[in-house]
C-alpha positions as CSV (number, residue, x, y, z in Angstrom):
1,X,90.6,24.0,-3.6
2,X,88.6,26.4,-1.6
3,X,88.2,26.4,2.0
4,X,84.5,27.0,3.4
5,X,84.7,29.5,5.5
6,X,84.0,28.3,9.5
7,X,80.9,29.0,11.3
8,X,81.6,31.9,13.6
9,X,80.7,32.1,17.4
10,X,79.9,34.3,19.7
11,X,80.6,32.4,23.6
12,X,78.3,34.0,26.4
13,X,79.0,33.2,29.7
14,X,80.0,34.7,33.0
15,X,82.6,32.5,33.9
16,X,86.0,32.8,32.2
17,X,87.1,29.1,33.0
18,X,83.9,27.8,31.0
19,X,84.4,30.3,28.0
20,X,88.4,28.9,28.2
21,X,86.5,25.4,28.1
22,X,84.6,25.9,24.8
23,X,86.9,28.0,22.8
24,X,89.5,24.9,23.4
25,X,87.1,22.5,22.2
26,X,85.5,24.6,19.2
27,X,89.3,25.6,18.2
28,X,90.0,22.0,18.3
29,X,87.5,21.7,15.1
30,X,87.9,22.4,11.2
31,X,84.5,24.0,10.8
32,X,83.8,26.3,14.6
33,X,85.8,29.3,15.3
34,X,85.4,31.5,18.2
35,X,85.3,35.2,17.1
36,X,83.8,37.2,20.2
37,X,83.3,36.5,24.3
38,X,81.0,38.2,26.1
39,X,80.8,37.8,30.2
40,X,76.8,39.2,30.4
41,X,73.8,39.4,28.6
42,X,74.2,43.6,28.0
43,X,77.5,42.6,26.9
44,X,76.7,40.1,24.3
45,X,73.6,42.5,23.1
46,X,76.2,45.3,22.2
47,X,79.1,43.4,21.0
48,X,76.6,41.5,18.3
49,X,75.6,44.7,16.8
50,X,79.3,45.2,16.3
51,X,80.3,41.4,15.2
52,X,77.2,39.6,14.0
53,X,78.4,35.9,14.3
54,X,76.4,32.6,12.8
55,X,75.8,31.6,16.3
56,X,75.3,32.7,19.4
57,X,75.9,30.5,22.6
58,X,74.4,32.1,25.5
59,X,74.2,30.9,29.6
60,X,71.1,31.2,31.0
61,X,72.2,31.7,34.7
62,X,74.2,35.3,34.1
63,X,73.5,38.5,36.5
64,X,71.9,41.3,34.9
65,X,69.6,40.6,32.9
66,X,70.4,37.3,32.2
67,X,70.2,34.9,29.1
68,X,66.5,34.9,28.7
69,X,66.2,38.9,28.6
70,X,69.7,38.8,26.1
71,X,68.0,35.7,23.7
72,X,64.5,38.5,23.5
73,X,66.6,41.4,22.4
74,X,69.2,39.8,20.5
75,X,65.8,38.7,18.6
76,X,64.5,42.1,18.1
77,X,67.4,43.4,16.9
78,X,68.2,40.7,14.2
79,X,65.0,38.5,13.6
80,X,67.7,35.8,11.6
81,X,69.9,35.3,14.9
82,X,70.9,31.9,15.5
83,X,71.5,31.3,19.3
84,X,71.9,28.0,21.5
85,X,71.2,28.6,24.9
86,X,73.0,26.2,27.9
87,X,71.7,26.0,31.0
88,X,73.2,23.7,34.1
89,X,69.7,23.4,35.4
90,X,67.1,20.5,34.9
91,X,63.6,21.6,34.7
92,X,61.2,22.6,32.3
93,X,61.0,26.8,32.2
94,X,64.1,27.2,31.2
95,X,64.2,25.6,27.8
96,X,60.4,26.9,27.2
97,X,61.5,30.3,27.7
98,X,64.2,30.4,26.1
99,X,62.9,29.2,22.8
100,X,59.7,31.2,23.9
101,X,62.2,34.2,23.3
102,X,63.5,33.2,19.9
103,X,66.8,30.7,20.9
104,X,66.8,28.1,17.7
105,X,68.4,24.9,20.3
106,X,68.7,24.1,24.0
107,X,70.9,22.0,25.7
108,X,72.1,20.9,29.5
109,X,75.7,22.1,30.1
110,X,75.7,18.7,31.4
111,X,76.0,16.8,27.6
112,X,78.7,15.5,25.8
113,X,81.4,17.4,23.6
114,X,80.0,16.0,20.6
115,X,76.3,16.5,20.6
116,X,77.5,20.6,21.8
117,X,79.6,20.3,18.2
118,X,76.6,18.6,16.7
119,X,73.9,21.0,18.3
120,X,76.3,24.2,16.6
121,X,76.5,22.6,13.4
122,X,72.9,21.7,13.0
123,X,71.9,25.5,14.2
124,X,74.1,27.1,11.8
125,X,73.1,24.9,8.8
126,X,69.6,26.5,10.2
127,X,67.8,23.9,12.1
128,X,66.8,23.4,15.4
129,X,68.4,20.9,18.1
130,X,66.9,20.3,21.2
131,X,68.7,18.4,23.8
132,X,66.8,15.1,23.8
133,X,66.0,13.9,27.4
134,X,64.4,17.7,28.0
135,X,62.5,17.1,25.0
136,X,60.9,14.3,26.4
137,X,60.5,15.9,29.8
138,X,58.8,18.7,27.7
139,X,56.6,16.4,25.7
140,X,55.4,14.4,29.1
141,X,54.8,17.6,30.7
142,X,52.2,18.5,27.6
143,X,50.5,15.4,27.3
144,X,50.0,14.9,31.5
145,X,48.7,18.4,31.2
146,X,50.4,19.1,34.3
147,X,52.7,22.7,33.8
148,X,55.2,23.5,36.1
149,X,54.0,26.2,38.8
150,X,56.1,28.7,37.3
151,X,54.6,28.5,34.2
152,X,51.6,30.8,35.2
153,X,54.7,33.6,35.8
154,X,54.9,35.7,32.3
155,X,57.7,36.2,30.4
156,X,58.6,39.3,32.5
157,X,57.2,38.1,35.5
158,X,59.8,34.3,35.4
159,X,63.2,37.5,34.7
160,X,61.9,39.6,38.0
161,X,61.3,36.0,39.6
162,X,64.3,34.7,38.6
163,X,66.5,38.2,40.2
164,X,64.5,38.0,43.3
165,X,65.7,34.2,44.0
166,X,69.1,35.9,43.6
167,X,68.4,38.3,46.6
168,X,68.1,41.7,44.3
169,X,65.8,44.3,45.8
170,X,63.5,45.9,43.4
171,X,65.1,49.0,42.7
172,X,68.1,46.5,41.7
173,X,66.0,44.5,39.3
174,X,64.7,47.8,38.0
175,X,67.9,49.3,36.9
176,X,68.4,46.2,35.3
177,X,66.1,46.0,32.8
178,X,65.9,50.0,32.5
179,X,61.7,49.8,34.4
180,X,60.4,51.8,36.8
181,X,60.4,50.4,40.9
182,X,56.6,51.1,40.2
183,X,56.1,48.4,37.4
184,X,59.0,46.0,39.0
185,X,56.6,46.2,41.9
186,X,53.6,45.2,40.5
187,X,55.5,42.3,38.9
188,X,56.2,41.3,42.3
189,X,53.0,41.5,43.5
190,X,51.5,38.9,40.4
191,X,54.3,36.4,41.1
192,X,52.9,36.5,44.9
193,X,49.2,36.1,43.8
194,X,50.3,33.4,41.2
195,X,52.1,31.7,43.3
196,X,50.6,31.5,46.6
197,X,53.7,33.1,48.4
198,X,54.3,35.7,51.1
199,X,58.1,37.2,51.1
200,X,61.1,37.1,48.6
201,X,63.0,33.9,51.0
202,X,59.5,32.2,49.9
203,X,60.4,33.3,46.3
204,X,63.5,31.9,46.9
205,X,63.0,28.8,48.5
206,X,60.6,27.5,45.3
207,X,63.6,29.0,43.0
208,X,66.2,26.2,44.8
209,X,63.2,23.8,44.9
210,X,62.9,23.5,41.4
211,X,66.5,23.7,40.6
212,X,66.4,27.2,39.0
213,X,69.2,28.9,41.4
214,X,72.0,27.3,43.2
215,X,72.0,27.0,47.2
C-alpha cells in the first residue's frame, strides 16, 4: 500500500521556543511534516525560493519587515503559495491585511492544537480557514459600517506604522523595505494626517491601544 506523501511546512517565526512548539505538535501527526524554519520575514522569502513547501505558516509580529510585507512577496513570487498567518493580537487589521496580501487562513496563536492541525489541512487541500470568532468580529465590523481607524492607513502606510510603534527611525524603516528616507517620510507624514496625530510616541500609543504592539 502506498503512503501519501505529508503536507510539507514551512514554520515562520522569530522565536525558537514557539517554532520548537509547532514542529512537536505537527511531528506528532501522520499527514504534517516540518521541512524548513525561518526566524524573519527576508528569511522565509529566500529560503522558499529554495524549498517551496505546501504551506507556509508565518507570524505577523516579526522585525524587519514583518509577516504582512513577507505574505505580499511570497505572493508575487509564487501566485499558488499557500500561507496561514498567526498573530497573538485581537483586532481587526491584522487578519484584513494579511489576507489583503494573499495569506489563504488566519488564526489567533491563542486557538487550540486541533483547529491549528485542522486550519493546515484544510489550506493544503486548497481552501480557506478563517479563525471563527475574528470572522465574526470582521463581519460585525462590515455590517456596523464602522472600520477600525487604521483602516484609512494603506497597505504601505499600516508596515511603516506598524515599525514606527516599534520605535524604528525612518532611515531604519527605510533600509528595511529597500525605500528611500524621502518616500518613508512622506508615508509618515499621511499616517499623521490620517490619523490626527502629532509625534511617533502618539503613533505608538494608538499601536498598544488597539493591541497591535506589546507594552
Amino acid at each position: 500500500m502506498t503512503m501519501k506523501p505529508r503536507t510539507t511546512i514551512m514554520l515562520v517565526d522569530d522565536h525558537a521556543v514557539v517554532r520548537a512548539g509547532f514542529r512537536l505538535m505537527l511531528e506528532a501527526t501522520e499527514d504534517l511534516q516540518v521541512v524548513a524554519e525561518a526566524d524573519s520575514g527576508e528569511s522565509a522569502y529566500a529560503q522558499y525560493a529554495e524549498h517551496p513547501v505546501d504551506v507556509v505558516v508565518m507570524d505577523l509580529a516579526m522585525a524587519g519587515i514583518g509577516g504582512i510585507e513577507a505574505i505580499r512577496r511570497l505572493v508575487a513570487r509564487d501566485a499558488k503559495v499557500r500561507v496561514l498567518a498567526l498573530s497573538a493580537h485581537d483586532d481587526t487589521s491584522h487578519p484584513r491585511r494579511a489576507l489583503g496580501a494573499g495569506a489563504r487562513g488566519y488564526l489567533s496563536k491563542r486557538t487550540a492544537p486541533e483547529t491549528l492541525l485542522a486550519a493546515l489541512r484544510c489550506i493544503a487541500a486548497g481552501q480557506r480557514y478563517i479563525d471563527a470568532a475574528i470572522a465574526q468580529r470582521l463581519a460585525v465590523q462590515d455590517l456596523d459600517g464602522d472600520p477600525h481607524p487604521l483602516e484609512q492607513l494603506s497597505e504601505r502606510e499600516f508596515e511603516v506604522f506598524l515599525q514606527l510603534a516599534r520605535g524604528l527611525s525612518v532611515n531604519q524603516i527605510a533600509d528595511t523595505f529597500n525605500l528611500s528616507p524621502s518616500t518613508i517620510g512622506t508615508h509618515l507624514y499621511n499616517i499623521k494626517q490620517k490619523l490626527k496625530v502629532g509625534n511617533q510616541a502618539e503613533i505608538a500609543l494608538i499601536a498598544v491601544r488597539h493591541g497591535l504592539i506589546a507594552t
